[in-house]
LUMRONU-858733 format. One record per residue: residue in one letter; x, y, z of N, C-alpha, C in turn. Coordinates in steps of 0.1 Angstrom, whole numbers, plus 5000, padded with zeros to 4 digits. Atoms other than C-alpha are relative to their C-alpha. Layout:
<sites>
aXYZXYZXYZ
...
</sites>
This chain:
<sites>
x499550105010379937590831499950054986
x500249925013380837690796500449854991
x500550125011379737500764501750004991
x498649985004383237360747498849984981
x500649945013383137440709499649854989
x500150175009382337100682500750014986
x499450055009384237200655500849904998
x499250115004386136940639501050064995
x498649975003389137120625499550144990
x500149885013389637390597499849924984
x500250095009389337100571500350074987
x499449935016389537310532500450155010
x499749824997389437640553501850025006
x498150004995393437560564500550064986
x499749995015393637630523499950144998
x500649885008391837970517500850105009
x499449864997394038300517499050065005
x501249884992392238520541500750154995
x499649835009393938830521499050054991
x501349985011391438780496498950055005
x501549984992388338840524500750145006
x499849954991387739170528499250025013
x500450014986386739170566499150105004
x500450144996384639130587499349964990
x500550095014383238860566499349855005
x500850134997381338520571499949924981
x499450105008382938270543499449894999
x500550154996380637960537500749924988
x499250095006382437700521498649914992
x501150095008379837550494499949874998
x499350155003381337190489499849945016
x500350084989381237140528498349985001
x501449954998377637260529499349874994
x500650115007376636990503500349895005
x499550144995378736710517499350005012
x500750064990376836780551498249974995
x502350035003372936800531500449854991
x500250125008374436470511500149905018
x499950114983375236280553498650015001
x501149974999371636420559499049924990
x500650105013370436280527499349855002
x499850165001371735940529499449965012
x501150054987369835910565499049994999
x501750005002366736000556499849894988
x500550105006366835770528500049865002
x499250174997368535440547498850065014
x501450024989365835540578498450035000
x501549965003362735680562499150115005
x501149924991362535940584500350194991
x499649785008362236360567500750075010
x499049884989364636560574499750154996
x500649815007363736950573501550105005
x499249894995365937250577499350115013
x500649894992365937470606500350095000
x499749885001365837800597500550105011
x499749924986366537970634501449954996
x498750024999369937810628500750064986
x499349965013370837880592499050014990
x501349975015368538090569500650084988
x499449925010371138210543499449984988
x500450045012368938190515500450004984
x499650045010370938200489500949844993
x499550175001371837810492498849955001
x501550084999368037740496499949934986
x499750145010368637580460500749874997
x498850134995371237330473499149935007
x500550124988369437240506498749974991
x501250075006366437180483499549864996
x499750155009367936910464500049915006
x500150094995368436740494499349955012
x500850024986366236760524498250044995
x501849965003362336760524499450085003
x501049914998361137050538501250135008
x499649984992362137340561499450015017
x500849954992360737440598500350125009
x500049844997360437800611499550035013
x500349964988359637940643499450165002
x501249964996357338150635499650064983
x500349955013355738410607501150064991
x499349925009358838580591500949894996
x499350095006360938260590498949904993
x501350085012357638070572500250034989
x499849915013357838360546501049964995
x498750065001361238290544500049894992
x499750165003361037900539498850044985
x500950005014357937980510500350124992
x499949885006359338250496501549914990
x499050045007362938080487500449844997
x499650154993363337740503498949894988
x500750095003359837560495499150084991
x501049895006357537800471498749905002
x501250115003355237470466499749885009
x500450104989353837250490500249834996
x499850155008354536950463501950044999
x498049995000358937100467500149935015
x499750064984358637000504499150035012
x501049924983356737070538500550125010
x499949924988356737340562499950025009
x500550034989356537320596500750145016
x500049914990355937580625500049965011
x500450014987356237580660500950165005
x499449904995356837900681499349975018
x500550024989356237930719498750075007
x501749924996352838140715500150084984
x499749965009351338270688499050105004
x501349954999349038520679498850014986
x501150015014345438520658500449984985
x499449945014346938710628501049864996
x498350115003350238450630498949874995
x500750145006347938150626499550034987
x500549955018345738310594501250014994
x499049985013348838380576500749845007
x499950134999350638040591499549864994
x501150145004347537800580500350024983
x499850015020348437900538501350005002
x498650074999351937850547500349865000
x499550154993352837520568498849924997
x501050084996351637240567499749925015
x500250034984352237130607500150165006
x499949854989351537450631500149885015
x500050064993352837300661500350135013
x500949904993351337440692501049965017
x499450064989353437460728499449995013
x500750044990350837450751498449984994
x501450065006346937260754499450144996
x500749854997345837660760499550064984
x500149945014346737780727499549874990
x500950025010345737480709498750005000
x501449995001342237480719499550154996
x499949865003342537840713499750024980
x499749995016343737820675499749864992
x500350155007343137460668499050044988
x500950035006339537520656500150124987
x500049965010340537780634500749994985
x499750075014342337560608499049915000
x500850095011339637350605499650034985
x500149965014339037330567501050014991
x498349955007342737410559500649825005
x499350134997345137140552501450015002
x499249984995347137190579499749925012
x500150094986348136940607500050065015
x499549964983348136990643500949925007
x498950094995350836930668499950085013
x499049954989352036950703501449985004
x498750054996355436980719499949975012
x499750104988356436740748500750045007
x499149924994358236870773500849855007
x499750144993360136520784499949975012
x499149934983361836670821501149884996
x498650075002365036490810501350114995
x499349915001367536740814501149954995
x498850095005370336620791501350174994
x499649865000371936980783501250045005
x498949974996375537110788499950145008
x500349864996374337470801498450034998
x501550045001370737520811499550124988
x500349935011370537820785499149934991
x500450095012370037570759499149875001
x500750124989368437320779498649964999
x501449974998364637270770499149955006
x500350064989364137030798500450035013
x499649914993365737260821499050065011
x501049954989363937350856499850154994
x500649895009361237580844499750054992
x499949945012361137590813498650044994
x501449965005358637720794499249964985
x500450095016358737470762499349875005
x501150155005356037240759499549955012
x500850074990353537010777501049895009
x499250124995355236830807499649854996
x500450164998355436480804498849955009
x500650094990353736420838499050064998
x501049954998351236640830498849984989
x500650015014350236490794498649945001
x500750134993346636380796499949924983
x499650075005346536100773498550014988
x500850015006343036240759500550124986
x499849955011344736530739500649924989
x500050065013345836270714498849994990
x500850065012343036230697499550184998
x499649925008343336610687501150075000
x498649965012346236650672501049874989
x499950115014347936440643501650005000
x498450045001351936480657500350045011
x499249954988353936510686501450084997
x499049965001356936740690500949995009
x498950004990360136680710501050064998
x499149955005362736910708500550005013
x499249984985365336820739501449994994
x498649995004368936830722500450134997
x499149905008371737100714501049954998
x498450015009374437000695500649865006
x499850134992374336650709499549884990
x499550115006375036290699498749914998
x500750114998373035970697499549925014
x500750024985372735860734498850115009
x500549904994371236200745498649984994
x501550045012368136100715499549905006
x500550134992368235760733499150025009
x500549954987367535910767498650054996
x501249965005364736140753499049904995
x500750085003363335870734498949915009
x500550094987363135620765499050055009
x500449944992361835870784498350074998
x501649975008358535960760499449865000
x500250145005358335600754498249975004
x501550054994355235520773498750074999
x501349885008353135810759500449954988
x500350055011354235700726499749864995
x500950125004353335370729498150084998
x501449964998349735500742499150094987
x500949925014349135720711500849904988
x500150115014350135430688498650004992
x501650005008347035440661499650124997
x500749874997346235790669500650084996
x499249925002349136000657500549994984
x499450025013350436040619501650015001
x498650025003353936130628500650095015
x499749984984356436220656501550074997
x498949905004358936560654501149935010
x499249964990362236480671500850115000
x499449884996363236800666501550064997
x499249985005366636940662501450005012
x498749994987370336950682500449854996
x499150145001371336620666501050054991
x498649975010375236650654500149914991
x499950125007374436390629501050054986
x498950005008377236530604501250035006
x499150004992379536540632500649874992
x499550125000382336290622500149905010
x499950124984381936120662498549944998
x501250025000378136060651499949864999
x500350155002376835730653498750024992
x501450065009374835720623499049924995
x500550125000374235390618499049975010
x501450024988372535400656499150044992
x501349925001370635660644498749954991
x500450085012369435490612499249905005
x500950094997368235230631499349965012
x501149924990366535420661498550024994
x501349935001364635580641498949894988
x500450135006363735260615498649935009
x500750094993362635090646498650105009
x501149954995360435380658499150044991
x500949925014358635470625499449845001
x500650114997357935070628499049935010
x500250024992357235020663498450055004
x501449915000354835330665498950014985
x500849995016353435300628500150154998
x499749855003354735720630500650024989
x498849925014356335900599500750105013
x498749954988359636020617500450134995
x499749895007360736370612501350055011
x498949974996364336550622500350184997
x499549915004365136870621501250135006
x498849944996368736950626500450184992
x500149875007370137310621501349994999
x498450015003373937300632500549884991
x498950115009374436970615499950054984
x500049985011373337140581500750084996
x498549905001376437420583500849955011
x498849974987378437250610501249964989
x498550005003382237320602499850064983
x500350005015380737490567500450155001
x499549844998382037870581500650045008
x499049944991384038100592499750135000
x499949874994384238420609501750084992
x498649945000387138610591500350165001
x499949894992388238950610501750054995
x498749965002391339180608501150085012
x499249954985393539310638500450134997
x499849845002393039680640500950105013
x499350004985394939730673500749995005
x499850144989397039570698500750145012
x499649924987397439730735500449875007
x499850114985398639570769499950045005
x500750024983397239490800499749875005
x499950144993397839180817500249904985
x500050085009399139050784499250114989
x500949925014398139140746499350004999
x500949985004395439270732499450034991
x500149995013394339210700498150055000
x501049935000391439460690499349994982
x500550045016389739330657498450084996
x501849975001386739390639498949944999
x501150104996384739110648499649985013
x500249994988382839140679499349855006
x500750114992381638880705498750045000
x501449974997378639050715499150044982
x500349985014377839160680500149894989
x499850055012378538940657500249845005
x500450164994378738560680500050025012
x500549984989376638620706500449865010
x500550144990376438270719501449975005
x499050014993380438340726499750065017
x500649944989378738540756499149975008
x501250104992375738350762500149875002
x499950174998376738000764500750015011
x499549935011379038100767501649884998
x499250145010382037880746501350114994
x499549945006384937990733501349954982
x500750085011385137920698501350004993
x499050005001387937800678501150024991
x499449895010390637990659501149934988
x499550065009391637890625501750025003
x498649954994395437840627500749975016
x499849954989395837860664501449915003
x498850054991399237720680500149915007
x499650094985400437470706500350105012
x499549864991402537770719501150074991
x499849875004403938070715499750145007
x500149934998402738410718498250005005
x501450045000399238450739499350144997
x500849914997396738680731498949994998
x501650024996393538780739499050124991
x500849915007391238910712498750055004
x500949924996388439170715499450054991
x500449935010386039340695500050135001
x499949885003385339680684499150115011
x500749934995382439800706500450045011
x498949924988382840000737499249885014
x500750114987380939680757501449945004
x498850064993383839580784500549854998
x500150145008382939230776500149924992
x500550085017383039180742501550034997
x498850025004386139010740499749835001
x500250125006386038670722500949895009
x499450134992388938480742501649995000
x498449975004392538430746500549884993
x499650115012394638220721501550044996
x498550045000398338090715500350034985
x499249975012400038250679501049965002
x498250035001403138130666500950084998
x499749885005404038460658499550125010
x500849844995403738850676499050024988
x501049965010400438940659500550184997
x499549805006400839290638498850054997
x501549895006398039550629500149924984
x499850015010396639440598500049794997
x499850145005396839050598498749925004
x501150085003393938850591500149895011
x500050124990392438600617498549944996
x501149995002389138400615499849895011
x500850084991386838160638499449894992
x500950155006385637790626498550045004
x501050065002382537680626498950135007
x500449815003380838050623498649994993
x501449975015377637950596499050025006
x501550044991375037840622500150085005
x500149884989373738070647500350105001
x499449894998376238310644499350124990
x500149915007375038450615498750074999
x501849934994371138480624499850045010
x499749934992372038630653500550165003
x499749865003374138930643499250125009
x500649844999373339310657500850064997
x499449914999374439630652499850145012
x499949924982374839730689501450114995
x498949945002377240040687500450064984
x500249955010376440110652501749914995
x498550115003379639770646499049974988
x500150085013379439680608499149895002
x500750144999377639340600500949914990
x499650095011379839100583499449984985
x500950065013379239060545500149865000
x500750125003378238730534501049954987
x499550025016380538550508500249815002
x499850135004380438200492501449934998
x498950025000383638000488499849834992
x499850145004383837690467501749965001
x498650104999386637450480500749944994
x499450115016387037260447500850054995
x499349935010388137520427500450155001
x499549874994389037810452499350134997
x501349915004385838030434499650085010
x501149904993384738350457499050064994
x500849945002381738510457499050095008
x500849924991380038830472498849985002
x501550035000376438740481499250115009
x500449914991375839010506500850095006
x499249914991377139350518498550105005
x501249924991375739560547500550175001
x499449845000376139960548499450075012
x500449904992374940260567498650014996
x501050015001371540230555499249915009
x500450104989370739910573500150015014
x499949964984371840050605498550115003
x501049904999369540370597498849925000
x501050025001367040160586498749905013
x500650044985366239990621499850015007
x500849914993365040250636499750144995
x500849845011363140640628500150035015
</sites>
């Protein structure tokens, strides 16, 4: 089963000359970026509940002064994305909160974690009894993650209630005395999903969160909500989480990653190539395995600015010598030529904290794009150094 893509269209990016990008390239559109941290905004302020950024999905830090303006904290998954969030994001514990969870830590990770975050959230009882007692004294919360078993997930990849998994305390297994050490629960069961899928989850914790009513200061739901999706039911959401910050007397916390770059980038590539074999074959310099892994691991195939009704089909590929690492086939209106610019939606998230240079393939630079007033800007280029420098 393969995950279908959530873009919503090419929206300003139908506008921007890809002549101007030279390739490969990762284009964030600045004006979208805001318009999804101002949807985000306006929830947290009409539901009460904090919204944080999730760094594993989008740590471009040179917008950490945008998302600042509008979200209350970030959360990291582990020590280097912490540094990260207190280095650019939050410097000051009075700009916003911090919040960790990784799926094991170690000693060292906690001492430097405890002057970071203020939640370290712990995914099994093992390790908190382990690390717990060593924030005593530091003012830093404790947390566990919930493991629900409510497998709501399009592909069990992503799936964190998925047979087997290895995220968090089962449900059935919760005993009802670890509440009274720790100060939040964590639920993270969504990817890139809607309002009923949060329902389900919710329903499904329910009866443990009644039981730590009194006991708990606040309750993660975690991240994989499309809430700047235009299909979103905000308003549910608004008054989900209203009634569970009421219900449970919890401070409610969110932290979406795709909804804070979805539809805010693009992948734009150049067609260095073209052979046949069972049809064209367009040979770019943007790789699947390199450069959008999760076109391979989800795997999804992701969708092409421009693309046709019908016409001419072909089937793009990237550069490396992996047989695989070919992104998908797609309908032009036109025979494609060496030389003609192509690019991929909704490209900001994931794709770009993911990146390798398997094959010694380039790394996309990094360029800003304001949609108002057509404004480029280079923010990042990668060379031959960076390849050398990730390994001796």
């Amino acid at each position: 089963m393969a995950m279908e893509t959530k873009s919503a269209g090419p929206g300003r990016f139908a506008r921007l000359d890809l002549s101007r990008i030279a390739s490969p390239a990762f284009v964030i559109d600045t004006r979208k970026l805001e318009e999804n941290l101002q949807i985000l905004a306006a929830v947290s302020n009409a539901s009460g509940a904090k919204i944080l950024t999730a760094l594993k999905a989008f740590s471009l830090w040179s917008a950490a002064p945008l998302i600042r303006q509008y979200l209350d904290g970030a959360c990291a998954s582990g020590i280097y994305e912490a540094r990260l969030a207190k280095k650019y994001y939050f410097p000051d514990k009075t700009d916003g909160e911090i919040s960790v969870f990784s799926p094991a830590y170690r000693q060292s990770d906690i001492e430097s974690l405890s002057d970071i975050c203020g939640h370290i959230i712990f995914n099994s009882v093992a390790q908190l009894e382990k690390y717990g007692p060593l924030l005593k004294g530091k003012n830093v919360q404790k947390a566990l993650r919930l493991n629900p078993q409510i497998p709501l997930g399009e592909v069990a990849t992503y799936d964190p209630s998925a047979a087997g998994s290895r995220l968090g305390v089962l449900l059935g297994d919760f005993d009802s005395g670890l509440l009274d050490q720790i100060d939040g629960l964590h639920i993270h069961n969504l990817c890139e999903q809607g309002l009923p899928e949060l329902e389900k989850t919710v329903a499904a914790a329910m009866p443990l969160l009644t039981r730590a009513k009194g006991k708990l200061k606040w309750l993660n739901l975690g991240g994989g909500h499309m809430i700047t999706s235009p299909h979103y039911d905000r308003d549910g959401l608004i008054k989900l989480l209203r009634h569970l910050a009421d219900e449970l007397a919890l401070e409610i916390y969110l932290e979406p990653g795709t909804a804070i770059a979805f539809d805010a980038g693009i992948l734009v590539g150049e067609i260095l190539d073209i052979t046949e074999n069972d049809g064209l074959n367009a040979i770019v310099d943007i790789s699947a395995t390199c450069h959008m892994p999760d076109v391979l691991e989800a795997p999804y195939r992701p969708a092409l600015l421009g693309e046709a009704d019908k016409g001419v089909r072909v089937r793009f590929g990237g550069p490396s010598c992996l047989a695989g690492d070919v992104i998908g086939r797609y309908c032009l209106a036109r025979t494609p030529q060496i030389g003609d610019k192509i690019a991929f939606l909704d490209q900001a998230h994931y794709s770009m904290v993911k990146t390798t240079m398997f094959n010694g393939v380039p790394l996309p630079s990094i360029m800003l794009w304001d949609s108002d007033d057509d404004s480029l800007q280079m923010v990042k280029t990668f060379s031959f150094d960076d390849f050398e420098g990730r390994l001796s």
